[in-house]
C-alpha positions in Angstrom: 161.3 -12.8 269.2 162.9 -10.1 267.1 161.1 -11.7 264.0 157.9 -11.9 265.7 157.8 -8.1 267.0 158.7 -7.1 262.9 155.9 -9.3 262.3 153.8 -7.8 264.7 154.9 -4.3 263.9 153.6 -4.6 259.8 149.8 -5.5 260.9 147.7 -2.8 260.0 144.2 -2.1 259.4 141.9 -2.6 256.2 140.5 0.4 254.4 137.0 -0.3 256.5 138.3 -0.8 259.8 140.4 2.3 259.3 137.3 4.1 258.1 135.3 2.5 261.4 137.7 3.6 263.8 138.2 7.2 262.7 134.2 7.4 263.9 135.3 7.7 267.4 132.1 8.1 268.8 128.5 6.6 267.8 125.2 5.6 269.0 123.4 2.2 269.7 119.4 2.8 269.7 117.9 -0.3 271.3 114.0 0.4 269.7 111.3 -2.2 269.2 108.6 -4.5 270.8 110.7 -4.4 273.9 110.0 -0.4 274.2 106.4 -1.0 274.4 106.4 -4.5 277.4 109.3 -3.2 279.3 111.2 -5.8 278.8 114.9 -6.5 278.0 114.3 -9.7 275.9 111.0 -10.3 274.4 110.4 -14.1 273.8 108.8 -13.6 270.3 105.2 -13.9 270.7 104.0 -10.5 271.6 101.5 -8.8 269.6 102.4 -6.3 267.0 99.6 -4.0 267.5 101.8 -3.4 270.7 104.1 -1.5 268.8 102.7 2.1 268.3 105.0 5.4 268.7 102.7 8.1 268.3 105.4 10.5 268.1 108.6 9.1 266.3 111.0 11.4 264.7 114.2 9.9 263.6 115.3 13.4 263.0 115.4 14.4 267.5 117.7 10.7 267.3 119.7 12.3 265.2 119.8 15.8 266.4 120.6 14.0 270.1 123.7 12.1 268.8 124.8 15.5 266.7 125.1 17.3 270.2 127.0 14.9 271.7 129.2 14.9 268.9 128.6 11.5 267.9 129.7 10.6 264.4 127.4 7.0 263.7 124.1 5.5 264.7 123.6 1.6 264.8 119.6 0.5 265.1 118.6 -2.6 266.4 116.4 -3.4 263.3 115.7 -6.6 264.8 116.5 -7.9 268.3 116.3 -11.4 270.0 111.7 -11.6 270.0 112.2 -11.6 265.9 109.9 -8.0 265.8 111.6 -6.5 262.5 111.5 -2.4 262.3 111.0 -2.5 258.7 108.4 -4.0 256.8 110.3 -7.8 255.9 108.9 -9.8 253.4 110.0 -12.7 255.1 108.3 -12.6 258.4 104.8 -11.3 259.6 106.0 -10.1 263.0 107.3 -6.8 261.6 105.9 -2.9 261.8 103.2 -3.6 258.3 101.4 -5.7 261.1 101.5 -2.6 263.4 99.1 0.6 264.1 102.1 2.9 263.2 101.8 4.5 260.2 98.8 2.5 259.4 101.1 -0.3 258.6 103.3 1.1 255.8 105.8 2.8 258.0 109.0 1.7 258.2 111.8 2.3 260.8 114.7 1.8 259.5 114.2 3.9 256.3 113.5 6.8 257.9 116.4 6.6 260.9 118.9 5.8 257.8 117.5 8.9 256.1 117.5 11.0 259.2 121.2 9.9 259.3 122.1 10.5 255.6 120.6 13.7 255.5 123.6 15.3 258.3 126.3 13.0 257.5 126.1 10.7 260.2 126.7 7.3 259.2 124.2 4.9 259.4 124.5 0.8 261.0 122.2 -2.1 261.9 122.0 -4.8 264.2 120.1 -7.7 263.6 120.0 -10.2 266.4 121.2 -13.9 264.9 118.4 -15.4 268.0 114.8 -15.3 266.6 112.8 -16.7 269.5 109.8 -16.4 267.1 110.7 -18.1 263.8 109.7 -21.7 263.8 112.7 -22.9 261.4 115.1 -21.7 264.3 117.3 -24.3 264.6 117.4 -25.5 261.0 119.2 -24.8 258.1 116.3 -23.1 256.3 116.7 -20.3 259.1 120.1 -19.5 257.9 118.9 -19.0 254.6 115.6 -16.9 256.2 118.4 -14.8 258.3 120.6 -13.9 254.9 117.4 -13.4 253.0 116.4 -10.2 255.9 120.3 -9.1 255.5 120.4 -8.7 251.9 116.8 -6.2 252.6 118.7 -4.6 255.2 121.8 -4.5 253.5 120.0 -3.5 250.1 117.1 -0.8 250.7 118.7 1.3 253.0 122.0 2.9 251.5 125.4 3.0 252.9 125.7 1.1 255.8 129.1 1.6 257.9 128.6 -1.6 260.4 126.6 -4.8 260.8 126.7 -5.5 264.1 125.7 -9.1 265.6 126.0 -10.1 268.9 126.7 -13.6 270.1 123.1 -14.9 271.8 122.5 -17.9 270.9 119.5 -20.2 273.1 116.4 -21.9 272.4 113.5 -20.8 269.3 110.2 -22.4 269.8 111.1 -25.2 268.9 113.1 -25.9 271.6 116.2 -26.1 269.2 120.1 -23.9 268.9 121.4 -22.9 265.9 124.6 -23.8 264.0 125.1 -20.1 262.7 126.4 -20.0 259.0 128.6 -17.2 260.2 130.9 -17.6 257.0 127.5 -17.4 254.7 126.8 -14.5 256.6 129.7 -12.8 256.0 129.7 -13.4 252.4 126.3 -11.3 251.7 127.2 -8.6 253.7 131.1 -8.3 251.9 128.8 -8.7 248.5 126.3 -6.3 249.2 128.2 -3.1 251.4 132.0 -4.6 251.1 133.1 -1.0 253.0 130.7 -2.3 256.4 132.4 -3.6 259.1 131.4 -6.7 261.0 131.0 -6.2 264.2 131.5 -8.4 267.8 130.7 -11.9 265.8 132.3 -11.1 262.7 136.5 -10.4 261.6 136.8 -6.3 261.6 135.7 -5.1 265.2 136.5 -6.8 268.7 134.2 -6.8 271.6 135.7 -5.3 274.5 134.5 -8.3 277.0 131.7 -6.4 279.4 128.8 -4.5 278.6 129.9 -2.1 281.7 131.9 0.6 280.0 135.2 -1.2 281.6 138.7 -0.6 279.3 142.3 -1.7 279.3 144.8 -0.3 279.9 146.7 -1.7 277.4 143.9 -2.0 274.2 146.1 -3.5 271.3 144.7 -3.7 268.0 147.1 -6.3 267.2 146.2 -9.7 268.7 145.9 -13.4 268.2 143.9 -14.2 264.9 142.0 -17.0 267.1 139.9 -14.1 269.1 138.0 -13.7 266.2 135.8 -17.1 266.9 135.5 -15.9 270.7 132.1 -14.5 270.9 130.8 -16.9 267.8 131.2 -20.1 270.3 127.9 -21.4 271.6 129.1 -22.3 275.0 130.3 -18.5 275.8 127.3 -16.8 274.3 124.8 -14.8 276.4 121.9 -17.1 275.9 120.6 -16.2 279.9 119.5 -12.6 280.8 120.5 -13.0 284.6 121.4 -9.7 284.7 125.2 -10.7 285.6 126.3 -11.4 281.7 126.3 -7.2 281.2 128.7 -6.9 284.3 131.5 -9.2 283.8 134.5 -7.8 283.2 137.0 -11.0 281.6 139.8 -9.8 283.4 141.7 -12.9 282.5 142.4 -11.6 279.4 143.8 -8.5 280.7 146.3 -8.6 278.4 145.6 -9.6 274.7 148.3 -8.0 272.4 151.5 -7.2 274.4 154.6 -9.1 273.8 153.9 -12.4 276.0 150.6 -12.9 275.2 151.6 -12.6 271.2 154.9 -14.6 271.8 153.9 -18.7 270.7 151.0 -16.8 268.8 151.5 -18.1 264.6 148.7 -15.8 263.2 148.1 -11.9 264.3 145.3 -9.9 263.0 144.0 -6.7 263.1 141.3 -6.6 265.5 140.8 -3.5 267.2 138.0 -3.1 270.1 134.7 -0.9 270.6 133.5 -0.6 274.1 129.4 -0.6 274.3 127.2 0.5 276.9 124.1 2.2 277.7 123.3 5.4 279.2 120.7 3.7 281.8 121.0 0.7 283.1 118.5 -1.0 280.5 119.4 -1.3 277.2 115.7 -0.5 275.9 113.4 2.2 277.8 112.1 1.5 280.5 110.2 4.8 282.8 111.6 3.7 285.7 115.4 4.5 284.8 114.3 7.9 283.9 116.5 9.5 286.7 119.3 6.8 286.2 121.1 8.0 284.0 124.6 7.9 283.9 126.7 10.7 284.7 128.2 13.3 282.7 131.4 12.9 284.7 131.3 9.1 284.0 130.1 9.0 280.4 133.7 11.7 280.2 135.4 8.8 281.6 134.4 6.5 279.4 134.7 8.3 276.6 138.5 9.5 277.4 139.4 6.1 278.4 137.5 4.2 275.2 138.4 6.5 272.2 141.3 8.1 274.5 142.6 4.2 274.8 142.9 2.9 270.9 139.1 2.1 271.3 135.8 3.2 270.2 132.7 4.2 272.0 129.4 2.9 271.5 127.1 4.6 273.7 123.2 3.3 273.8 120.0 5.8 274.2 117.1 4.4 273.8 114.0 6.0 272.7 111.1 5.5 274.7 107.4 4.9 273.7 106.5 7.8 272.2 109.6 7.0 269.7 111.9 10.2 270.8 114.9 9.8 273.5 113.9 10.9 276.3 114.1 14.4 277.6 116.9 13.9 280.6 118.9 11.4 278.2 118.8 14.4 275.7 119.8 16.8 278.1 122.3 14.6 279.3 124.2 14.4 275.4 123.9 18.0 274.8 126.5 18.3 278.6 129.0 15.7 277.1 129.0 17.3 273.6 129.6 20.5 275.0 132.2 20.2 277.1 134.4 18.0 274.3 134.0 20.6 272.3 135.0 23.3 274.6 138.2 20.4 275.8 139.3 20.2 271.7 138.2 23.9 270.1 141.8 25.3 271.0 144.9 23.1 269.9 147.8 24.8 272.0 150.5 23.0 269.8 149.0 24.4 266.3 152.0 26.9 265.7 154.8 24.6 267.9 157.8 23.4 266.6 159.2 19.9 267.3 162.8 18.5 267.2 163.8 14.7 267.3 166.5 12.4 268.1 166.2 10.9 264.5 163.9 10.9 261.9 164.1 8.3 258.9 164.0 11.1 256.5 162.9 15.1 255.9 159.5 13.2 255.0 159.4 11.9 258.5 160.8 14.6 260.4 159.4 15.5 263.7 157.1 18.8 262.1 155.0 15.7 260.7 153.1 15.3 264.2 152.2 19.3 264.4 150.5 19.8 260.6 147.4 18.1 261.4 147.5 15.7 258.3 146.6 12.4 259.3 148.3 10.8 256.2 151.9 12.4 257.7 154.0 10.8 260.3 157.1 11.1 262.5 159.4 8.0 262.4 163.6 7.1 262.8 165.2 4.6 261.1 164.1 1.3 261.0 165.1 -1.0 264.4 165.7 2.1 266.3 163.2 1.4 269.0 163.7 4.5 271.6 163.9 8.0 270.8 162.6 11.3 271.9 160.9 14.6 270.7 160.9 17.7 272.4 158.0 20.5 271.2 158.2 24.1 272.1 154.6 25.8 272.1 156.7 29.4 271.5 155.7 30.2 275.0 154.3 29.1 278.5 151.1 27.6 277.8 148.9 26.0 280.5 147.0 22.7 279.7 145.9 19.4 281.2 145.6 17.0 278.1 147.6 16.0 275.5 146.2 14.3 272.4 148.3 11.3 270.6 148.0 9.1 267.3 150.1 6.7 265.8 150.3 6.4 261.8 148.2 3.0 262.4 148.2 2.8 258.8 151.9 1.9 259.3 150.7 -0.8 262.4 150.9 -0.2 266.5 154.4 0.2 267.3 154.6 2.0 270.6 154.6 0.1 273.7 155.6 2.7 276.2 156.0 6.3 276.9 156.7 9.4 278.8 155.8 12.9 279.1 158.0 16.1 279.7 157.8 19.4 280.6 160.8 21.3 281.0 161.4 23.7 284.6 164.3 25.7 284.8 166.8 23.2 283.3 165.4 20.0 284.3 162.8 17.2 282.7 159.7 16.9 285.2 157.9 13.7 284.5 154.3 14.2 284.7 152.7 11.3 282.5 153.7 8.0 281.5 151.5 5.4 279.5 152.0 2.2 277.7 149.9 1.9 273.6 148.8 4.4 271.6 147.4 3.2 268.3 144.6 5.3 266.7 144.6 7.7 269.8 145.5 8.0 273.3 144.1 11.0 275.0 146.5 12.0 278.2 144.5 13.6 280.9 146.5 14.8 284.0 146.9 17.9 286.5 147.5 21.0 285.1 151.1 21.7 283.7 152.4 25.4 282.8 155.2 24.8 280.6 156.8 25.8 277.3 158.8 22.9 276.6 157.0 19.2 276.5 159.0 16.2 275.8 157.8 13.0 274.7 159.8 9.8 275.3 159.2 6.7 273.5 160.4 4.0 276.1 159.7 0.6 274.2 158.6 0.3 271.1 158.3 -2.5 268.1 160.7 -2.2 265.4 160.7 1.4 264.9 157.7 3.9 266.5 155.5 6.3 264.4 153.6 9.2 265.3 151.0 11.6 263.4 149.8 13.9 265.9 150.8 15.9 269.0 147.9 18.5 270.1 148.0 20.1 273.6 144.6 21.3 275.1 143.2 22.8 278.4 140.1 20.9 279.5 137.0 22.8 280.3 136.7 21.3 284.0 139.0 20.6 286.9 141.1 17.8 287.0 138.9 15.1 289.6 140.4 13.4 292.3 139.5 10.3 291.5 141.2 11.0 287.9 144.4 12.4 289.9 144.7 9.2 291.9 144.3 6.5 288.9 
């Protein structure tokens, strides 16, 4: 087992997953045909002249996910009806055959510009199911399918993630389709090589529910055969019975941790994004106007997707007029504020930290407290347990404590504990198990000068980059105290 936990220990990301993850936090807008039936699936033979938003502006899209402090935007340039958002020249059932714009508008230029212009980076979706296209269920439809990626992949600048989920059910002609998934890949590696594929593709995991649910335990590291999960036919969502978006695989609870790697031959790095949508629709539909989701909940999610080695892929979808909606808006601007006000004030910027080994003066403990990501804390190789103990220079009160791991390096810590030091003795007040990219430790509030942080278990030797201690903007919940 030794052999397999080194093993385990040295997988670490590629350039573009690493790039991916340090997003964080980024938008889904579900926009198209669908927006203007209220539907959730279209079945491909609605009428383009349907499809008129008299007042889009990609620009309030963006301006939305800036306020929440979202770093991405993915559009669904073409969903499951085959109704493409830019002007294809490989289908008719696209926007030219729309009143918008007079027919020379395109979508997805002008969200990817709206994007480009503030730095946020820019991704597509684009539904593998066409329940429009006749040569669905052919091999000409692959070629038809790469032929729209490489215009997707080719007009619109940098693009940060293709994302493709794993429907798969009937076109018109009452046939399936044998995805070319590896052909797929191949454009998109030719075309925008620093994109990650997303769900159905090698870089990014699907977090197994559509209902904002997280592990505990999210490892990044897992068995290399979970990257043909979502690509079979049999598990695809290929019915919308309104149950698929719920389940919550809970049989697969654990996917990285020592037993569940142990007869494993292959590991890869395959770290998960957690979707959802602010309403309970993933396109707009009026009558979820005042069912939205929380601001305490979408905090939940949020501390317990990018807080728990995940990311967070939040949908908001625009409604007919082509803006998000006023309440959804409103809604963003509360969550970005109050991270903001949570991480302006890093309470361990001036502390000083001391460990119980460090490999070398290049990995001493000071490495977690000088805020360069490309520094770390580690001892010396096999040493598996060891402590640091921080002083903040005086009593500081705070509630959440901010952690990374050099994942550059791999995921190494298994389990932990957290410190803070009354009168002459250790009170524990947090324990948890991975860390990976970031694990964001929310609990009542401590008053303390001296924090210690345990590392418990750990594979091979553990790393850490950062230690940052804030004071949350809100009370601590009771439903947050009991979990």
């Amino acid at each position: 087992m030794n052999n397999r936990i080194s093993y385990a220990a040295q997988i670490v990301p590629s350039a573009r997953q690493l790039a991916w993850q340090e997003l964080e936090f980024y938008a889904f807008i579900h926009f198209g045909i669908n927006t203007f039936t209220d539907k959730e699936w279209g079945l491909g033979d609605e009428d383009p002249a349907l499809f008129n938003p008299t007042a889009f502006d990609a620009k309030q899209w963006v301006q939305v996910c800036q306020s929440a402090g979202m770093k991405g935007l993915i559009l669904t340039c073409k969903h499951h009806d085959g109704f493409c958002l830019w002007p294809s020249a490989y289908t008719e059932h696209s926007v030219r055959n729309s009143p918008w714009r007079g027919g020379n508008g395109d979508i997805v230029k002008e969200v990817a510009d709206a994007c480009r212009e503030v730095g946020i980076r820019f991704g597509v979706y684009l539904s593998p199911w066409d329940r429009r296209d006749q040569r669905y269920g052919s091999s000409l439809y692959n070629e038809f399918f790469k032929n729209q990626l490489r215009e997707l992949l080719t007009g619109y600048g940098d693009i940060f993630c293709v994302w493709f989920d794993g429907a798969c059910g009937e076109g018109p002609n009452g046939l399936k389709q044998v995805y070319d998934w590896d052909g797929y890949y191949d454009v998109i590696r030719e075309l925008q090589p620093g994109a990650v594929i997303s769900v159905c593709g090698p870089d990014v995991r699907w977090c197994g529910n559509e209902a904002g649910h997280t592990r505990e335990s999210e490892w990044s590291v897992v068995p290399a055969t979970l990257q043909n999960c979502e690509k079979i036919q049999e598990e695809s969502q290929h019915v919308d019975d309104g149950e698929f978006s719920k389940r919550v695989n809970t049989r697969d609870a654990d996917l990285g941790g020592r037993e569940a790697i142990r007869k494993v031959e292959q590991l890869v790095w395959y770290p998960a994004e957690v979707n959802t949508s602010i309403r309970p629709g993933w396109f707009y539909h009026a009558a979820e106007d005042d069912k939205l989701r929380s601001v305490e909940k979408l905090l939940d999610i949020y501390y317990k997707s990018v807080g728990g080695n995940a990311t967070f892929l939040l949908n908001l979808p625009p409604d007919r007029r082509g803006l998000i909606h006023e309440n959804d808006a409103v809604r963003m601007a509360e969550v970005g504020e109050i991270l903001r006000s949570t991480f302006r004030h890093n309470l361990a910027s001036n502390a000083h930290a001391t460990a119980t080994e460090a490999l070398n003066e290049n990995h001493d403990a000071g490495r977690i407290l000088d805020g360069n990501k490309e520094t770390f804390w580690c001892p010396q190789e096999g040493t598996e347990q060891a402590a640091i103990e921080i002083d903040l220079n005086e009593e500081r009160t705070f509630d959440t404590i901010v952690l990374q791991e050099h994942i550059q390096s791999g995921q190494r810590i298994e389990k932990l504990c957290l410190e803070y030091l009354k009168g002459d003795v250790w009170q524990r007040f947090y324990v948890c198990t991975v860390v990976g990219y970031k694990r964001i430790c929310r609990f009542p509030k401590v008053t303390a000068r001296h924090v210690r942080l345990t590392v418990l278990e750990s594979r091979w030797y553990p790393t850490l980059s950062a230690f940052e201690v804030y004071l949350g903007s809100r009370e601590f919940s009771e439903t947050e105290k009991e979990s």
